[in-house]
Structure formats: C-alpha cells, structure tokens
C-alpha positions in Angstrom: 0.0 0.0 0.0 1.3 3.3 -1.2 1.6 6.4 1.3 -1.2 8.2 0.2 -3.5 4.9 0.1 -2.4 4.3 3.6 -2.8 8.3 4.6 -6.7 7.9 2.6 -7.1 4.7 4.9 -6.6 6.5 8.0 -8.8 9.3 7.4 -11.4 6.6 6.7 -11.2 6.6 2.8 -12.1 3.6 0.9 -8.5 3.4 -1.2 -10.3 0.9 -3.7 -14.0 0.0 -4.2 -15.4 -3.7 -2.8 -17.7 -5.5 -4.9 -20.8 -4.8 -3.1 -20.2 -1.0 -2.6 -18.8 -0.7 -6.1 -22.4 -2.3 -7.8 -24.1 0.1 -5.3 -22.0 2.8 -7.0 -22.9 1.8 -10.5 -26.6 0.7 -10.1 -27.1 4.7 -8.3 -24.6 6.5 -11.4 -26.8 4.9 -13.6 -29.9 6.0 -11.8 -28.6 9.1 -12.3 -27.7 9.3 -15.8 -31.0 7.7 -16.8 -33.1 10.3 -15.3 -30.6 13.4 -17.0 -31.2 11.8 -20.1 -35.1 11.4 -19.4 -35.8 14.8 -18.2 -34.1 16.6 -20.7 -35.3 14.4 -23.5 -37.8 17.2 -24.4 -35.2 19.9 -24.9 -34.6 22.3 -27.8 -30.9 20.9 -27.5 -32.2 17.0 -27.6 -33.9 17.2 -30.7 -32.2 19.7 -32.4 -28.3 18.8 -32.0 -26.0 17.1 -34.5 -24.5 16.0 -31.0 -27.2 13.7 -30.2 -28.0 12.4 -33.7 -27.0 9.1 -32.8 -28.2 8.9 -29.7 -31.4 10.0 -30.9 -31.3 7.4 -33.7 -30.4 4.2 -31.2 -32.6 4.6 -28.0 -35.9 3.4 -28.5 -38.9 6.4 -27.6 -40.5 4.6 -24.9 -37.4 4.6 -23.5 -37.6 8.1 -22.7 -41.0 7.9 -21.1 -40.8 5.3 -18.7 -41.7 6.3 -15.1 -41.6 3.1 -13.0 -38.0 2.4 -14.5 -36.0 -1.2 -13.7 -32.1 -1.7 -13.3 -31.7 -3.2 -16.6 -33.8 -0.1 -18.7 -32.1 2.2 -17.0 -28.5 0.0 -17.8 -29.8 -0.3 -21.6 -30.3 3.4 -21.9 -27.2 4.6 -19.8 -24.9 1.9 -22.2 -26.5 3.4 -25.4 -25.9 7.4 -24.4 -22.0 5.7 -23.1 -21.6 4.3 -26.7 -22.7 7.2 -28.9 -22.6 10.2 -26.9 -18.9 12.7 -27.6 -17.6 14.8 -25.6 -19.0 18.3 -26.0 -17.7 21.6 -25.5 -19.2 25.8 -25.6 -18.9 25.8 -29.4 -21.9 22.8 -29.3 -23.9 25.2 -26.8 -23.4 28.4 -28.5 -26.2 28.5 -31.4 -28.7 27.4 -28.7 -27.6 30.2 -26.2 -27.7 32.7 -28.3 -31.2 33.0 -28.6 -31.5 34.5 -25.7 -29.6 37.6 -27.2 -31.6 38.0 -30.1 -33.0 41.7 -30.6 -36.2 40.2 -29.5 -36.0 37.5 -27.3 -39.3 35.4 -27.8 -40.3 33.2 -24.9 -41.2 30.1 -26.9 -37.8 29.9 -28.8 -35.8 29.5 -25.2 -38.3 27.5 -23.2 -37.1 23.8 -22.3 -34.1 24.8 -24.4 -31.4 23.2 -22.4 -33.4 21.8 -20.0 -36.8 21.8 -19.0 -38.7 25.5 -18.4 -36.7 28.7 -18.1 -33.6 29.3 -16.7 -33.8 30.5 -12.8 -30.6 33.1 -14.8 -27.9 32.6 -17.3 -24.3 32.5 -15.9 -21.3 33.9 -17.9 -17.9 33.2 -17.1 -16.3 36.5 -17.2 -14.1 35.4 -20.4 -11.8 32.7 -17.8 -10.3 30.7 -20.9 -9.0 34.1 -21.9 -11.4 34.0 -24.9 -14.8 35.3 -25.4 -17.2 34.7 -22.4 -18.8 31.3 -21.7 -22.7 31.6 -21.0 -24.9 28.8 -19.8 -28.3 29.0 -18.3 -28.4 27.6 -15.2 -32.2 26.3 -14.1 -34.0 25.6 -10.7 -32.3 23.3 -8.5 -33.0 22.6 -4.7 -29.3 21.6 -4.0 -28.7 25.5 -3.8 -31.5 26.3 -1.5 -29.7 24.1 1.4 -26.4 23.7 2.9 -23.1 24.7 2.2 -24.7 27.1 -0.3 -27.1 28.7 2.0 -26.1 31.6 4.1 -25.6 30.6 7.7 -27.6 31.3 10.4 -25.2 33.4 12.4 -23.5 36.2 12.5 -21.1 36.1 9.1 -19.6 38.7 6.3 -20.1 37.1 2.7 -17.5 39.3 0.4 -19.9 39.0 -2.3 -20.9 40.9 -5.5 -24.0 40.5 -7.1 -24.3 42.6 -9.6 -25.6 41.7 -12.6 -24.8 42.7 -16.5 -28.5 42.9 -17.5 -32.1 41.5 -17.7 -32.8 39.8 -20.4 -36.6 40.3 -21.5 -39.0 38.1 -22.7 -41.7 38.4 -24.8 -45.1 36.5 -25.7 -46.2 36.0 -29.0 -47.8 40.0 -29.2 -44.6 41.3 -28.2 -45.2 41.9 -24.3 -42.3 41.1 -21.5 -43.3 38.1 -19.8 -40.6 37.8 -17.5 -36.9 38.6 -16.9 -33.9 36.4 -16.4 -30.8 38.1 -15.1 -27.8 37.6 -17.0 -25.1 37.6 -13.9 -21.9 35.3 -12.8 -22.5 31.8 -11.1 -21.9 33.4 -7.3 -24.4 36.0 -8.2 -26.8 34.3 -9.6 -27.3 32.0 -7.3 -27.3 34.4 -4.3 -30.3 36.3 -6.4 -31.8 33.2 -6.1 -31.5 32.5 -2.6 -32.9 36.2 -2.6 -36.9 35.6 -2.4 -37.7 39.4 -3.2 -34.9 41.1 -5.0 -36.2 44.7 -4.7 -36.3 43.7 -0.8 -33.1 42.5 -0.9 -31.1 45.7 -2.6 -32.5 48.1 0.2 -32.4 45.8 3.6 -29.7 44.2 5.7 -30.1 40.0 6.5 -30.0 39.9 10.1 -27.0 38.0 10.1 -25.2 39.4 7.5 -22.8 42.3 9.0 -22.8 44.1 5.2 -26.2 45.6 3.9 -27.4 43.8 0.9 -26.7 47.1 -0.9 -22.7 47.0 -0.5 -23.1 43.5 -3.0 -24.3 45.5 -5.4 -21.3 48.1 -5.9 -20.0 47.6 -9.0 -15.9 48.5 -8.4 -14.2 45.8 -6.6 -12.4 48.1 -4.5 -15.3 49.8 -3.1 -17.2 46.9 -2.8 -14.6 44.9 -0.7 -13.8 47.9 1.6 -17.3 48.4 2.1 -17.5 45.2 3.4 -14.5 45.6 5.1 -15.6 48.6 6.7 -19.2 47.0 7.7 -17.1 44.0 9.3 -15.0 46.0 11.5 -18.0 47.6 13.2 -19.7 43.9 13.8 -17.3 42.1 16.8 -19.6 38.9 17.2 -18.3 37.5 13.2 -18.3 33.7 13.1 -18.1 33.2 9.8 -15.8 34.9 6.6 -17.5 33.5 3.3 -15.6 34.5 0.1 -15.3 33.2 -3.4 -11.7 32.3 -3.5 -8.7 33.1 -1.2 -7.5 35.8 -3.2 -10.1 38.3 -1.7 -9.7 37.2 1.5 -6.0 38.1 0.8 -7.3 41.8 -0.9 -10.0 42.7 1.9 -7.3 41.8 4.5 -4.3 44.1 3.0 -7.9 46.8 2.7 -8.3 46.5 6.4 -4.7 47.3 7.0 -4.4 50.0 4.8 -7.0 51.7 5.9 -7.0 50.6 9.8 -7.1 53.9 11.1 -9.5 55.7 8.8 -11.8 53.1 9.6 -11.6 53.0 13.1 -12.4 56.8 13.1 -15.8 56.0 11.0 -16.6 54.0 13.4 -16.0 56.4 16.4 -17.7 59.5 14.2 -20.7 56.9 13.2 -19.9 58.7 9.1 -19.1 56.3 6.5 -15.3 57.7 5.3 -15.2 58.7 1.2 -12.6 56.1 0.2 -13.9 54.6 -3.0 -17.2 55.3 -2.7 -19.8 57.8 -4.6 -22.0 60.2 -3.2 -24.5 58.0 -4.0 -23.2 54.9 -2.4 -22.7 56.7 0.5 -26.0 58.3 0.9 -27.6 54.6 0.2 -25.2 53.2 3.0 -25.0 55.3 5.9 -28.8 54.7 7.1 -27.0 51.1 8.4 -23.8 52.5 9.8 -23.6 53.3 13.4 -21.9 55.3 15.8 -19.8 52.9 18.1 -16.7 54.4 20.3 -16.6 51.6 22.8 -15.7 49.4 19.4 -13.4 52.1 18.1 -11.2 52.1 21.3 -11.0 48.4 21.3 -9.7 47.9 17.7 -7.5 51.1 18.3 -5.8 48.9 21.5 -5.0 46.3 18.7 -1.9 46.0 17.0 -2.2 45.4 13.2 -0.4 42.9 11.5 1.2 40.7 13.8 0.7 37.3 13.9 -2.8 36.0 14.9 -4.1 39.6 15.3 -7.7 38.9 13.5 -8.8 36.7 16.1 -8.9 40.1 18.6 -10.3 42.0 15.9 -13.2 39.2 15.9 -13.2 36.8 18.5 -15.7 34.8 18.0 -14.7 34.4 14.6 -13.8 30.4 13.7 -14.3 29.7 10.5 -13.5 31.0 7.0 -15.3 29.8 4.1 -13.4 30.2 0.3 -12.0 28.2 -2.5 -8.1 27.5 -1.4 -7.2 24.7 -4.1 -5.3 25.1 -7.1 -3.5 28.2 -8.0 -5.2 29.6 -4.7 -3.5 27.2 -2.3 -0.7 29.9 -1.9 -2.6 31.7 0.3 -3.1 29.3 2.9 -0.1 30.4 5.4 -1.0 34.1 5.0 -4.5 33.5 5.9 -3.4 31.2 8.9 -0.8 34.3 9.8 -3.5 36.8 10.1 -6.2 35.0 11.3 -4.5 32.4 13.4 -3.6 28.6 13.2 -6.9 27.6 15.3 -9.1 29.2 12.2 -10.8 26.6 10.1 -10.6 26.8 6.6 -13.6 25.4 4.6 -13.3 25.0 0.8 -16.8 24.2 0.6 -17.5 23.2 -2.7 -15.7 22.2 -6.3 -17.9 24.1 -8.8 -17.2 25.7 -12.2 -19.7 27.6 -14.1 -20.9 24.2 -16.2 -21.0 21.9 -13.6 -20.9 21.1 -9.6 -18.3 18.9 -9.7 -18.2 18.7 -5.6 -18.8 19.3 -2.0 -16.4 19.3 1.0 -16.0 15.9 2.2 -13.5 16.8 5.4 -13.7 20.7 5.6 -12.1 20.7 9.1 -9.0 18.7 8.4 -8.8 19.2 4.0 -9.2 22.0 2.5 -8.4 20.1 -0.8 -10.6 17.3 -0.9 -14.1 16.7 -2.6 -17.1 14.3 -2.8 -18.3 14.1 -6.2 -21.7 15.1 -7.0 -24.0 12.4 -7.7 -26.8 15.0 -8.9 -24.7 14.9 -12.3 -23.3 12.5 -13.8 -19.6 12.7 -13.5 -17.1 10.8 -16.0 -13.1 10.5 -15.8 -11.2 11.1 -18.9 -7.8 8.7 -18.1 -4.7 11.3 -19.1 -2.1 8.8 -19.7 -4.3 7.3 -22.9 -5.3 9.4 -25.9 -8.3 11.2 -26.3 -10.6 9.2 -27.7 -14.3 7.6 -26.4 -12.6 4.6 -24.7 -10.5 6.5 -22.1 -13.6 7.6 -20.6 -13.5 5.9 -17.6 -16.4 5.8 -15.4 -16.7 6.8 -11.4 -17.0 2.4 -10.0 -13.6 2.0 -12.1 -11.6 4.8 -11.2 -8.2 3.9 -9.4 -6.9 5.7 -6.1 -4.3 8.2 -6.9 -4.6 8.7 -10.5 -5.4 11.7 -12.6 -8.2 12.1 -14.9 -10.1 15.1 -16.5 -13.7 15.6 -15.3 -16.1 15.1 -18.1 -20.1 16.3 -17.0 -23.3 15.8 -18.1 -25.8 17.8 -16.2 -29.0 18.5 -15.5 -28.7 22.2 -16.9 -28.3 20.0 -20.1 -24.4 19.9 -20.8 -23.9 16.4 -22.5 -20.5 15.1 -21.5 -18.9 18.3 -21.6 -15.2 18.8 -20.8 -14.4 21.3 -18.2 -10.5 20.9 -18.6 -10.2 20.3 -15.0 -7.6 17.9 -13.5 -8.5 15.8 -10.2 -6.3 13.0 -8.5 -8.8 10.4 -6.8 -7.7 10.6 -3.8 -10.3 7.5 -2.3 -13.9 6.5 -2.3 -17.0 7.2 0.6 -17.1 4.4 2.6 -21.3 4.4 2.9 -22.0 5.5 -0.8 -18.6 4.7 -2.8 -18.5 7.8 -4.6 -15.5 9.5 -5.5 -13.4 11.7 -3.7 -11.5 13.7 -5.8 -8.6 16.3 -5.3 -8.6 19.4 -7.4 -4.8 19.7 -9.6 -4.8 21.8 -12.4 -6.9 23.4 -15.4 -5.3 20.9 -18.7 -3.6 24.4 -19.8 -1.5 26.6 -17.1 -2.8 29.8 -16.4 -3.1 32.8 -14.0 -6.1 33.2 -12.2 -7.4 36.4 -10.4 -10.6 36.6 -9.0 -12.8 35.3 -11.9 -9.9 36.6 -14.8 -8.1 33.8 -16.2 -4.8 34.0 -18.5 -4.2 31.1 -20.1 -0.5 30.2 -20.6 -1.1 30.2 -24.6 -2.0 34.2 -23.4 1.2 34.8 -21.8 3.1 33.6 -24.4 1.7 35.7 -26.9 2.5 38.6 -24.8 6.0 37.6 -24.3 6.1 38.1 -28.1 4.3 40.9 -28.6 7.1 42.5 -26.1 9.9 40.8 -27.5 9.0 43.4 -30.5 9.3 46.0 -27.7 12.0 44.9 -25.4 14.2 43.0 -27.8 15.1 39.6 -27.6 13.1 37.5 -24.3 15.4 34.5 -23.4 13.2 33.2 -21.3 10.4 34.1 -18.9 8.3 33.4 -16.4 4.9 34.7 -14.4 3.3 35.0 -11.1 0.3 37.0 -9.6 1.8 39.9 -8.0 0.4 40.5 -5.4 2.6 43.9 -4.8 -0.6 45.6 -5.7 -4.2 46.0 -4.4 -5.7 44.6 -6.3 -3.3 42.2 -7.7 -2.3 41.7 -11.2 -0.6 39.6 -13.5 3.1 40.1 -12.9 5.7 39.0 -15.8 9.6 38.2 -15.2 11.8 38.0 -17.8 15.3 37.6 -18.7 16.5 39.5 -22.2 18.8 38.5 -24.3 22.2 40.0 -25.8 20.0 41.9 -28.5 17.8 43.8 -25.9 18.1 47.4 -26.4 17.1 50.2 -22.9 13.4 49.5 -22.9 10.8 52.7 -23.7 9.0 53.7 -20.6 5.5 53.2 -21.9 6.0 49.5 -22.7 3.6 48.9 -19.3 1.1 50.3 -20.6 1.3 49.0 -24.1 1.1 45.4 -22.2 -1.8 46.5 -20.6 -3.6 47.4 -24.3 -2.6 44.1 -25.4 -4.2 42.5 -22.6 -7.5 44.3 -22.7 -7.6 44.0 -26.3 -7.2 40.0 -26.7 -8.8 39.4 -23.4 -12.4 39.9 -22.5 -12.5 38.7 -18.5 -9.3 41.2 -17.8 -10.7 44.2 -19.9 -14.2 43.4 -17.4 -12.1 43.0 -14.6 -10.4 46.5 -15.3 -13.4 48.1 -15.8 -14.9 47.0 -12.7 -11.2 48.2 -10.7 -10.5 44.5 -10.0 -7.1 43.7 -11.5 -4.4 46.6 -11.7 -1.9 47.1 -15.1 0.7 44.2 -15.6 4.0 44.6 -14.5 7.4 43.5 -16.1 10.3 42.9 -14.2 13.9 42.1 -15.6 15.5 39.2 -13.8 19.9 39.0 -14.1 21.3 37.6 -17.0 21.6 33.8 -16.4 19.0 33.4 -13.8 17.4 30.8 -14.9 20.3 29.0 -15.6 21.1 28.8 -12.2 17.2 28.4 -11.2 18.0 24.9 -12.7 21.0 24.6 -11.1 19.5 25.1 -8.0 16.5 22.8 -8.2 18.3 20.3 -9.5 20.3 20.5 -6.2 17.8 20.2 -4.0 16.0 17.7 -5.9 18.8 15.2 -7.1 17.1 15.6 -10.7 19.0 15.1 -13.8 19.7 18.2 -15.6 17.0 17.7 -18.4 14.6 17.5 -15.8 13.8 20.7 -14.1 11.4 22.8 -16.1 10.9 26.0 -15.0 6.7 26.5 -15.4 5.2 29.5 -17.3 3.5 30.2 -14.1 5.1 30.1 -10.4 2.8 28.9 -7.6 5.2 28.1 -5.0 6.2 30.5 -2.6 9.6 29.6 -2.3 10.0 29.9 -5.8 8.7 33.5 -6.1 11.0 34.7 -3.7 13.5 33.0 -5.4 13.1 34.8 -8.5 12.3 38.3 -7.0 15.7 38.5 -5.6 17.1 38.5 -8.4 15.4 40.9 -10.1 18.1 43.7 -11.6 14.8 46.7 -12.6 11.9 46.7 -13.2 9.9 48.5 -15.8 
C-alpha cells in the first residue's frame, strides 16, 4: 500500500472500491444518468443537435418515457448514451444560447431549451479561458436552496458581488415582456436566487449578514470589498468569513490594514469615510452605519499585523469559508498568519460555471478534498491514454491516486462536456462509494485572479508581442503579483544579448494588449479588479542557475527541471524576485 493509500485509509477513505459498494456505486450512477437523459429528452438541445444524432437514432422512444424504471432499462439506456454520446464543449452550446440575445427575445424559442422550463438566470464566465465569455443558463435546483450554499444562520460577512450585466426580456407572441432572467456570474446568480424578493433584498440588511445587501451590489471591486470591510470592523460577534476564492480574502485583509485607522475613526464618528465610494453609495449606505466608540477604542488597542491579530479584531470568529485549491493554495499560510492557526478553513465546494463537480467531504481537516456530485453524472477522462471515447473511464472503475479530466453531463443540459479540469482520486466514501477527488490543475497553465483567467497560450503571446518592444526574451516566467491591491498579473523575464534600454511606456502597451485580446481582464479593469501588468527584468543567467539550483535540491537530472510558465510556490517566487536587476 502506497503512502497516500495508507494516509486515505486513516482518514477513513475507501483506497479501492469492494464489490458490493462498487455495484451500489454503479446501479445509483446509472440511476442518475437515466433520469438526466429522461428529463431533458424534451429539450430544444435534444432534438435539435447534431451532438445527439445518434443517440437520438439508437434509443428506442418509450425509452424516454418510462416512469416506474427497472435496473436493466435504465443499464440499456445509460450503455446506449456511453456508446454514442462525444464529448462536447461551448462551441456545441453556443447556437442554442444565443437565442436568448436576439434583438427580440421570444419566450417560446428559449423555453425547455437546455433543460426543461426557463432558466432560474444565465451565468457567464467573465471570459476565464482568456477568450470570449462562456454563457450557460443555469435552471431551478434545490441543492442550492440548502447547505453549504445557504447563508448561515449566524453572525457572518459574505464578500460577495451581485451585480448583474443585465435583464434579459421576454416576450409573448404579441410582443409583451413576460418575464426577466438576469444575465449575472455563477456566485451571483445563485445568491439572487436565494434572494426571495430582489427589490427587498437591494435596500435591507439579512440579520446576520454584518454588510447591507446594498454594499453586494457596488460595481468597483475596490469599493465593494472595503465596504465590506468597513461593515465587518464595526460587527465584533463574526463567526463566519465567506468568500469566493482566497484571493479576496488576501485583498479585503491588505484593505483593512491599509485603511486601519481611517476606519476606526468611522466607526467612532458613526460617518461612512469617502474612500472609494460615490455620493450615492454613500447616501444609500450610511442609514445602516452606526456610531460605536466603545468598538473604536478596542480595535485602536490592537496592534495590526502581527501574527494571529484577527482573532482580537473578531473573536468569535472560527471559520472561514473560500475556495483555497489550485492556484489559490498559496494563500493558505497568509490567511493562517492573520487569522491564526486555530481558524478553520472550509473549501466548501468544487464548482465551475458548467458543472458542480463537488462538496467538501473533510472541511475541518482538507481543504483540498471533494465528494463528487452524484446530482450529475460525473465521468473521468484517463490522461495517460489518448483522447478518444474509450479513455472515458467511469466513477465504480476509477483507481486511487490517478489523474483524470472531469467530463459532466448535467442537469442544466451539458452532454458530457469537458471542463479541462484535472483531479487525482484521492479514495472512495465508505457508505455510498463515490469518489473523492482532489482538485490539480486546469489541462492548460494559467493565471487566475478573481474570476480573470490568463491562459499560458495568453502569456506567451505577450511575451512576443514585447519581444518586439524589449528586444530579444530568453526566457520568462509569471506570477500573480500580489505587490498591488488589487493584484495583477506580474511577468519576469530575462533578455537576451539583442535587448536594447526599454521605452517607458511598454507597461502600458502590455496592458492594451491584454484588454484587447482578453475579455474577462478588460471586465475585470473596468470594474477596478485587476491593476496594469507589471514586467520585471531578472539577471542575465538566472534561470540558468534556477536549474542549477533545483536540480540541487532535488537530485534531478539536468533535463529535468522545467521552470513553469507560471510560479505557484512561494519559495520559488522569492527566489526569483531576488534576483530581479529593474523593473519597468
């Protein structure tokens, strides 16, 4: 038995799959399936679809209608969408989607397009593949009424946004609005769903919720996240911190001690301070401010910034809900430094726009570890095997410690979709046998902020659009800088003997290059979320002895050690920015 098998083991993993649990497993996955492929049999999408064509063309129709359904109909159905159902991806989506932008927008063309009825709103993925914006409608679902995505029920700041793009309208027959579905990101969509009353919801405060539900609705990230911030301070009794992803934890934290003392003040003077903020925002706002000194001169008594100094600041506060996988797992120690090692960390879900991959199986103890969702039906695309229909492996015969791409089919009416995702199985549930999966990597590198992705393919075309600027690039290399608030792509390069002195606007042409061939960072700039690149020159030869280096620590052979087109690890970072000679 491995390490990691005998680690999984201990934490009361299943490392491989008995007989008995593993029918269990496939006799409920194809439960599952059946009713996905049942329900959204009477979709636009179904019948319409060159994907489907042969599915369409092998399942019998009563098929499709049974109610009272036994193991072997659903088996024959489920084996028949396994044999002639590809992989899909946005392009297959797009025609159908895009009837919901049409100048008019008629409510018969979009009804049971995807799936059955109208969409409870359509998500859009803020252009994350660096590319035009994904956009899926996402429909009713009970899941998201309940636990871990419900708000909890005491005293907690959510640093949340919900502000949509637009309403979409849509019309009868005779040209009148119907109804309107919000056109919003995943996070804010669903918290307008959990929102009963929207109107209600945009001029109250939720009893447990220290921000008022207006602050969610500012549009700049920076005065959104110190509103919160500044609505935070004033509540002492916080239990619970619930964010999107680290990374804002990381930017309302370096808020709070940048503006320490001008906050404190507001809360002493009871006036909202004019950092950020409009006139507007601040007439809207300070009805739910208050006047507290007593609170003022105990934050005042508190010394910023050392170690553990949140947990006076709040000290009731014990757990911190956000995505800390992937690319965000380098904040870990700095949220552990501020907030203190006794602070649990919950990463409570797996979730990408398309698909719910998973939830939380050990929050207190992982913060990297995931049941899979057995409300969709989730396939395993094997990476050491080509591409094709046969590596599709499915959840009863997926082996501990291997890594496979997660492949969806949904009941939003995705149809094995690809999300790009890598997991590593890291064991099974004991009482059910599905899954548990470790998030790795998106297929492609990438640098993610907030909801802005840049895909490696991104950074290298930007190292050779400045190549034309700087001269010659020998090599390079990227982090997320986090020098900044907010932070921002950060680039480190090494030139070559051709370079010439750099012009002093080449920044800023960086920055035009960026918002020109990538939709998510020119929203994200518009909305004050991501600041202008930056470039910094690294010593002739440092990578060179990067190698030498790792290759000394690892015992690697020299052909080894590659240097990634992304840094994630701390140490390396700092290895780097030491040896940077300028910086542009």
């Amino acid at each position: 038995m491995s390490h990691s098998e005998i680690s999984a083991s201990a934490k009361g993993y299943a490392v491989s799959l008995p007989l008995a649990l593993r029918r269990t497993l496939q006799l409920h996955s194809q439960r599952q399936l059946a009713q996905i492929i049942r329900q959204n049999s009477q979709t636009t999408f179904f019948q319409e679809s060159s994907l489907l064509s042969t599915l369409k063309s092998s399942i019998k129709l009563e098929e499709l209608f049974l109610v009272l359904c036994s193991e072997n109909e659903d088996q024959s159905l489920t084996d028949t969408f396994l044999r002639s159902v590809p992989c899909s991806s946005q392009q297959d989506y797009h025609p159908f989607v895009s009837r919901f932008f049409e100048p008019t927008c008629y409510a018969s063309s979009v009804n049971n397009l995807l799936a059955p009825g109208l969409p409870d709103f359509i998500a859009h993925t803020s252009g994350t593949s660096g590319g035009v914006p994904k956009i899926f409608p996402k429909y009713h679902n009970e899941m998201f009424l309940t636990s871990p995505f419900a708000m909890p029920q005491v005293p907690y700041c959510r640093l949340s946004n919900i502000q949509h793009a637009r309403m979409i309208e849509l019309v009868d027959g005779e040209g009148r609005v119907i109804t309107s579905i919000p056109l919003c990101t995943l996070s804010a969509g669903f918290a307008l769903t959990l929102t009963s009353n929207q109107q209600k919801a945009s001029s109250s405060k939720a009893s447990f919720n220290s921000s008022p539900a207006d602050v969610s609705f500012i549009p700049s990230y920076m005065s959104c996240l110190f509103m919160h911030a500044q609505f935070a301070l004033l509540d002492s009794s916080l239990v619970v911190i619930q964010a999107n992803y680290a990374s804002l934890v990381i930017d309302f934290l370096r808020i709070l001690e940048e503006y320490w003392d001008i906050m404190i003040d507001a809360i002493e003077s009871g006036r909202l301070p004019e950092i950020y903020a409009t006139d507007d925002q601040i007439k809207l706002l300070q009805p739910h401010f208050r006047k507290d000194t007593q609170r003022a001169q105990a934050l005042r008594n508190i010394l910023k910034g050392k170690q553990g100094w949140l947990r006076e600041v709040w000290p009731s506060l014990s757990i911190l809900k956000t995505v800390t996988s992937g690319g965000y797992s380098s904040s870990i120690p700095k949220l552990y430094y501020h907030f203190g090692q006794s602070i649990k960390i919950h990463s409570v879900y797996y979730m990408a726009t398309e698909s719910t991959v998973g939830l939380a199986y050990d929050p207190d103890n992982d913060t990297n570890i995931y049941k899979v969702n057995d409300e969709e039906h989730i396939e395993y695309l094997a990476l050491n095997n080509s591409e094709g229909e046969a590596t599709i492996v499915q959840a009863w015969d997926v082996v501990c410690n291997e890594k496979y791409e997660i492949i969806s089919t949904t009941r939003d009416g995705l149809w094995r979709y690809r999300l790009g995702d890598v997991v590593e199985i890291a064991g099974f549930d004991p009482v059910d046998g599905q899954p548990l999966v470790r998030y790795v990597e998106r297929r492609e590198a990438s640098i993610r902020i907030g909801s802005v992705l840049i895909s490696e393919k991104e950074l290298q075309v930007a190292i050779t659009y400045l190549s034309g600027l700087l001269g010659d690039i020998s090599e390079f290399t990227s982090m997320i800088d986090e020098r900044l608030v907010p932070p921002t792509c950060g680039l480190l390069v090494e030139l070559g003997g051709a370079s010439g002195i750099p012009s002093t606007n080449v920044r800023q042409q960086l920055h035009q290059h960026f918002l020109i061939t990538n939709p998510g960072y020119k929203k994200a700039v518009d909305s004050s979320a991501i600041e202008m690149p930056t470039i910094q020159i690294l010593h002739p030869g440092t990578f060179q002895e990067y190698r030498a280096w790792k290759t000394s620590l690892t015992d690697a052979a020299i052909g080894q050690v590659k240097i990634p087109s992304v840094l994630m690890a701390q140490d390396a970072i700092d290895w780097f920015t030491k040896r940077v000679s300028s910086e542009i």
